[in-house]
C-alpha positions, 0 to 999 in steps of 0.5 A: 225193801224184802231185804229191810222187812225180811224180820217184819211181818207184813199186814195185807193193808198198806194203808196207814190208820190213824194210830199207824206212823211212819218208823225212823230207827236211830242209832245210839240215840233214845229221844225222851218225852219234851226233849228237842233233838236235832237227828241226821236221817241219811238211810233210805227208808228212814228219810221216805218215813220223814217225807211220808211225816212231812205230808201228814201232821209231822208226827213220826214214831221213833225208836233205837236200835239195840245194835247200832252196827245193822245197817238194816234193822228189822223187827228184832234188832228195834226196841219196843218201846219208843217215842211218838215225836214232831218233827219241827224242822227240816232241812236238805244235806248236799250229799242226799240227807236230811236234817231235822229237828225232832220233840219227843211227845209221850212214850209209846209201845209198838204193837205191829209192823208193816210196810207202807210205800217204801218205808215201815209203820208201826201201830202203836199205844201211848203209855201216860205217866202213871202215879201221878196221884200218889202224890206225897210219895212222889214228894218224897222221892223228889226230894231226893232226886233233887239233892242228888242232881245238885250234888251232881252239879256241883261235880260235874261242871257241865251240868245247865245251869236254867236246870239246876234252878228249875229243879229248886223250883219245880212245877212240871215233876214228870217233865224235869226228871225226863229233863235231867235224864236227858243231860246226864252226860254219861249214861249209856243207850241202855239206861236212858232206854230203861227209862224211857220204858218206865211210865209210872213217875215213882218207879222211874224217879227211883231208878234215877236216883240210883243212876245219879248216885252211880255217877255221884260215887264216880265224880267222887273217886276220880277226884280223890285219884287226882288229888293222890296222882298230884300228891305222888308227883309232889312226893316224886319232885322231892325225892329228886333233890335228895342228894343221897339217894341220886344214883339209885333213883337215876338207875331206877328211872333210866337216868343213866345215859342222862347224867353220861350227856351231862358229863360230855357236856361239861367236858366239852364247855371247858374245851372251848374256853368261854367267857366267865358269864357264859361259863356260869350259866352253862354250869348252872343249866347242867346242875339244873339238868342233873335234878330234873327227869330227862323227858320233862319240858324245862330239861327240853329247854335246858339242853337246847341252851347248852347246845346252842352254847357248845356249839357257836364259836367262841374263839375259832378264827380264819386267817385272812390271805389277802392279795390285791392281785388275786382280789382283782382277778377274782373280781374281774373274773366274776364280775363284768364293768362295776369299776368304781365299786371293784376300786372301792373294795381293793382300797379297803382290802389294801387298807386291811393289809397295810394296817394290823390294827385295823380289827374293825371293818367298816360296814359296806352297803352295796346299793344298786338295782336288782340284778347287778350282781351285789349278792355275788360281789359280797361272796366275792369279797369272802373270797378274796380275804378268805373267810367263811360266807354266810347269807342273812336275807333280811326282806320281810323281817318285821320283828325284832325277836328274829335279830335278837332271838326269842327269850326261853320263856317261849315254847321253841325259843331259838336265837335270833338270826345273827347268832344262827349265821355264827352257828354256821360259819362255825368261826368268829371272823366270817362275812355276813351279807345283811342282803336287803336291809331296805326291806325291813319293816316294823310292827308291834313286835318291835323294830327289826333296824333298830335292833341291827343298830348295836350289831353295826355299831364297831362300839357295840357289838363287841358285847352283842346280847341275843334273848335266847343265850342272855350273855355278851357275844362278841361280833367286833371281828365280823366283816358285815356287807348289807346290800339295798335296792333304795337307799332312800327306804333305809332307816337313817341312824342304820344308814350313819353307820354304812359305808355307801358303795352304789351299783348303778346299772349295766349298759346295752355293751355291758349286758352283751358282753356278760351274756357273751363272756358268762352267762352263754358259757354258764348255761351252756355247760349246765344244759351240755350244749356246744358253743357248736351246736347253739349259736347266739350272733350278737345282733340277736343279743341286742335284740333281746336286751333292747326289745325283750328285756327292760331291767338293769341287771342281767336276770331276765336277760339269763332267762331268755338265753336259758329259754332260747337254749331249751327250745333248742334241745326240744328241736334236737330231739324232736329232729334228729338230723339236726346237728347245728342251731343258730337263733334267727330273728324269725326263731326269736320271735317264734320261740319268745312270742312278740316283742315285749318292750317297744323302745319308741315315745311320742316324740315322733309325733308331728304337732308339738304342741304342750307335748314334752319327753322327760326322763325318769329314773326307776328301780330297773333303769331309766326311762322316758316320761311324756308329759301332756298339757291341755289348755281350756277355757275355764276358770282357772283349775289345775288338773293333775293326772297320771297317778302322781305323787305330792312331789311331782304335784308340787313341782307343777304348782311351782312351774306354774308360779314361774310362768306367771311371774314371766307372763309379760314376757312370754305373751300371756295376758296377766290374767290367763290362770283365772279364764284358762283350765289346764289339764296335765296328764302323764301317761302309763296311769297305772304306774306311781310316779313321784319325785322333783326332777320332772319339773322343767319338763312339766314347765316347758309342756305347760309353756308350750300349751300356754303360747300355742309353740311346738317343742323340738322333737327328739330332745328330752330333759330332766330337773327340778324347778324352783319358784325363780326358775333355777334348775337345781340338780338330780339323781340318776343321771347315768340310768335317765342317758342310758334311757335317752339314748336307748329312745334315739334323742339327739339332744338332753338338757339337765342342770347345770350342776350335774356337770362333774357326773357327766364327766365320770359317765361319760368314761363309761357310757357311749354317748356319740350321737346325742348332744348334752347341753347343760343348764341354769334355769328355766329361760335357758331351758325354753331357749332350747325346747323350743323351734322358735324363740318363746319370749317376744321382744318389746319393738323400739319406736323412733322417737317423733320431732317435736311440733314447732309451736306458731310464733305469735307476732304482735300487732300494733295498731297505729293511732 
């Protein structure tokens, strides 16, 4: 504290009098008589002053300083005039702060200094506004301060408007003057500091008007500098287009290396051979760029479009080299199993070869789940024609502008991601993959699908218009490949136009022997590891795809091989005597953690009772579903659990319809729906499900809790069930059996007409051990569900012989 009064001569007293106040110095700041300020206090003596206010009344002198840069000001860095204030409001900053909110009273002169518990005091005399009775000169000089603010106002467009109308209509001629000082935005610290030390009111009204002159004058010329700066751009735009004079005015501003470009671009437009349209608008851009500076924003635009134009192909094209053998090698060699999907590619490859007419190529859509290799495939059809590759990742895009492109209107207009991929390719034939075209979506930008309609279209596309170019682009020689995860969630008139090839997923064989044949060897070198020094035995492979993984494809499975590998180098490295791992069960577990997807089901329990297994088919794969029924006495009520869809809702509805309609003959009373509440439940609540083809599976379950009969156990079943008890056919058959035999069911019942599919899937999957019975309708369907028959036989009585009526003999009497 010496240091901070090191300039204050310090009075033997300490005690503050009653005309003593605490001191809060402030920087660039000069509060003025009933001006409301709010003030940050953060120095250390300044906030003990606020505190030692805040015990007293709240009154504080404050004052500024006249050079802001001291951090400590003592009594000749202070002013000495200042302002006695209130403090209003208070209130603490996280960091130690203050902020509050301070009212200027009357203007004071500091008499002396001191110091009082940690912070200064000054004592002090007010000044009272003096000249308030010469009142018609007061008059005289107001009506000038007021036609001076208004012709301020009405420059500056800052200025309040309740104040503008206060100074029409003044009643407080001392307190508006201090009021307009206030919000003269430009006045520095020093003038409002020379008013604020003149008390007499005439004095300090005249230095007004001079101030608000000064700012008048300066509102003026910076209005007529703009209004000269507009007339010479105006002047300059028009000497541009002055034809006579271009060379001197190119040289005089730089141009030169400008009108170089242009030329180069010109000469590289006529190389190119573009279409008459385009050429006319490339040509009318260069003439625009010719006229216009080179660092203004239209010639930004003009130059980007010329760009875009030179730099797409108009007329390049790669020679197609297609062989079927070399197409099936290359197939084979980098896809395992997807035999029906290779045919279907070498048919279209040996149909593009036999036909030279065929110039248009049918649009395919691969459709399978993720991680079956539809990415790759696409690539490898590339390949196998020879042609450029080029990837559009479609999932997320919900504006069409990113099809189309943005229209140069915009600021960082670009074209849309059809014509960037052309730009890449940098020929007119390439493969463009449209991967996930099932996860488009719409907004009010517009409908990205739609707009892919006229790329996909053979009849369309030949005369493609992206926004950002504005003329015809010709895309007809384009090989397009979508890929798609749901078929379902692609839009229908873009789905009319796709060649549908579907990738179902791979089975256990399958994904051991591309882990064995790819993924092992891929890892392996990128790790530099030796088939010597890490070893996978099958079995293990086995493992990790039934217990650590649950997928169709082989992603997940790829990076648990990648895991297992890299805490074999952790070990290497850490021991390093060891020169050979070989995974092992215990190594497995240790390495990967516990198991992660237990293939076991409730079929293994022993009371069957209104307990069913169905199968259900999800994006990575089959699996089982158990569905649960309880009967209780009630009134009548179907609950429904197990986050169900409206589908599968119905599909309860509908198999309750059945068991009523076969009440009779499964021993329910007629009435049973009216006294019995029957809860259906489907566990894993947290999971969606939805869809028809668990509907015999709901039906049976309900049977089997109606008549009180246990359900065979290691038997599951899929289809769907209509009101007469028909089974009618579903979908994913390969993944649901995949799944049954994955759960060790012995039996699996589905419709009847799934019965061609069963063929085909039985080329492809193993299904020793597991009976497939097929099935019409739902009699059939309880005949093998349950352990005993479930419809009870009428017994046949023997008809009784009938009762011999007595003869009746007639009596005669004699006489």
């Amino acid at each position: 504290m010496s240091e901070i009064l090191k300039d204050i001569t310090i009075t033997e007293s300490v005690d503050v009098e009653r005309t003593t106040l605490p001191l809060l110095p402030l920087k660039n700041v000069v509060i003025l008589p009933k001006s409301i300020v709010p003030i940050i206090v953060g120095r250390s003596l300044s906030i003990k002053a606020v505190e030692y206010a805040l015990k007293k009344d709240h009154t504080i002198f404050i004052t500024s300083q006249k050079d802001q840069e001291v951090e400590s000001p003592g009594q000749d860095d202070l002013f000495e005039y200042g302002t006695r204030a209130t403090i209003l409001k208070v209130s603490h900053m996280p960091n130690g702060a203050l902020k509050i909110l301070a009212e200027g009273i009357c203007r004071s002169k500091i008499d002396d200094f001191s110091e009082a518990d940690g912070f200064i005091s000054v004592s002090y005399t007010d000044l009272p506004t003096s000249s308030l009775d010469k009142e018609v000169e007061i008059q005289a000089i107001w009506r000038q301060l007021e036609e001076l603010y208004l012709t301020y106002s009405q420059l500056n467009d800052k200025a309040p408007a309740d104040l503008v109308e206060s100074v029409k209509t003044p009643i407080d001629i001392d307190y508006i003057a201090d009021t307009i000082a206030v919000h003269i935005t430009n006045l520095t610290l020093l003038d409002r500091q020379k008013l604020l030390e003149i008390a007499d009111l005439s004095e300090r009204m005249i230095a007004l008007c001079r101030m608000l002159q000064k700012e008048i004058e300066i509102l003026q010329t910076e209005q007529r500098i703009r209004g000269r700066i507009q007339t010479q751009v105006e002047k300059s735009q028009r000497e541009y287009y002055l034809t006579e004079q271009m060379k001197a005015i190119n040289k005089e501003l730089g141009r030169e290396d400008q009108a170089a470009e242009i030329d180069q671009m010109r000469s590289k437009t006529k190389k190119l051979k573009l279409p008459k349209d385009a050429q006319e608008k490339v040509e009318k851009e260069l003439k625009r760029l010719e006229q216009m500076p080179s660092l203004s924003s239209e010639a930004v635009v003009s130059r980007n479009y010329v760009d875009w134009i030179t730099s797409l192909p108009w007329s390049d094209v790669t020679k197609d080299t297609i062989s079927l053998t070399q197409a099936e090698r290359l197939l084979d060699k980098n896809h395992f199993g997807l035999q029906k999907a290779k045919e279907r590619i070498v048919e279209f490859l040996a149909a593009k070869k036999f036909s030279k007419k065929l110039d248009r190529s049918p649009i395919l859509c691969l459709v399978g789940p993720p991680g079956v290799g539809k990415t790759s495939l696409a690539h490898s059809i590339a390949q196998s024609v020879g042609r450029e590759f080029v990837r559009i990742s479609l999932g997320g895009v919900r504006d069409e502008a990113e099809i189309r492109g943005h229209r140069r209107t915009y600021i960082g207009a670009l074209p849309g991601k059809i014509i960037q991929a052309m730009k890449k390719a940098g020929v007119t034939n390439p493969v463009i993959l449209l991967d996930e075209i099932d996860k488009m979506s719409q907004d009010l930008h517009g409908d990205p699908s739609s707009a892919l309609l006229e790329v996909l279209d053979p009849e369309q596309n030949k005369s493609f218009v992206d926004h950002f170019l504005d003329t015809e682009y010709d895309l007809s020689k384009v090989m397009f490949i979508a890929t798609a995860n749901v078929m379902e969630n692609i839009p229908y008139p873009l789905y009319d136009r796709l060649e549908i090839i579907t990738l179902s997923g791979y089975t256990d064989e399958e994904k051991r022997e591309i882990a064995k044949q790819f993924l092992l060897p891929k890892n392996l070198n990128e790790l530099e590891l030796t088939k010597r020094q890490f070893q996978l035995p099958d079995t293990l492979i086995d493992m990790l795809i039934s217990e650590y993984t649950k997928e169709s494809g082989v992603r997940q499975l790829e990076r648990l091989v990648t895991k297992l590998m890299r805490k074999a180098i952790q070990k290497f490295l850490k021991e390093k005597d060891t020169k050979q791992i070989k995974v092992t069960p215990d190594s497995m577990k240790e390495w990967l953690g516990n198991i992660a997807f237990k293939k076991t089901s409730l079929s293994q329990n022993s009371d069957r009772i209104g307990l069913t297994t169905g199968l259900a088919w999800t994006e990575v794969g089959g699996d089982v579903l158990e569905i649960e029924t309880t009967v209780l006495s009630g009134k009548g009520s179907v609950t429904l659990t197990g986050q169900l869809g409206d589908v599968m809702q119905e599909s309860a509805q509908a198999g309750m319809s059945y068991i009523r309609s076969r009440a009779q003959k499964l021993g329910l009373k007629s009435s049973f729906h009216n006294t019995k509440d029957i809860h259906i439940h489907i566990p894993e609540g947290a999971t969606p499900k939805d869809g028809p083809s668990a509907g015999i599976t709901i039906v049976t379950a309900l049977v089997s809790a109606l008549t009180g009969m246990q359900t065979k156990s290691q038997l599951a079943m899929t289809g769907e069930v209509t009101l007469q008890g028909r089974v009618l056919a579903i979908g994913g058959l390969k993944e649901k059996l995949l799944a049954a035999k994955q759960h060790n069911m012995t039996t699996v019942l589905i419709p009847e007409e799934n019965k061609e599919d069963l063929q085909e899937i039985k080329q492809e999957v193993n299904l020793d051990g597991m009976e497939v019975v097929t099935v019409n309708n739902m009699d059939q369907v309880l005949e093998q569900a349950f352990t005993t028959p479930p419809f009870k036989k009428k017994a046949t009585r023997k008809a009784k012989p009938a009762a011999k009526k007595p003869v009746k003999k007639k009596i005669t009497r004699k006489k």
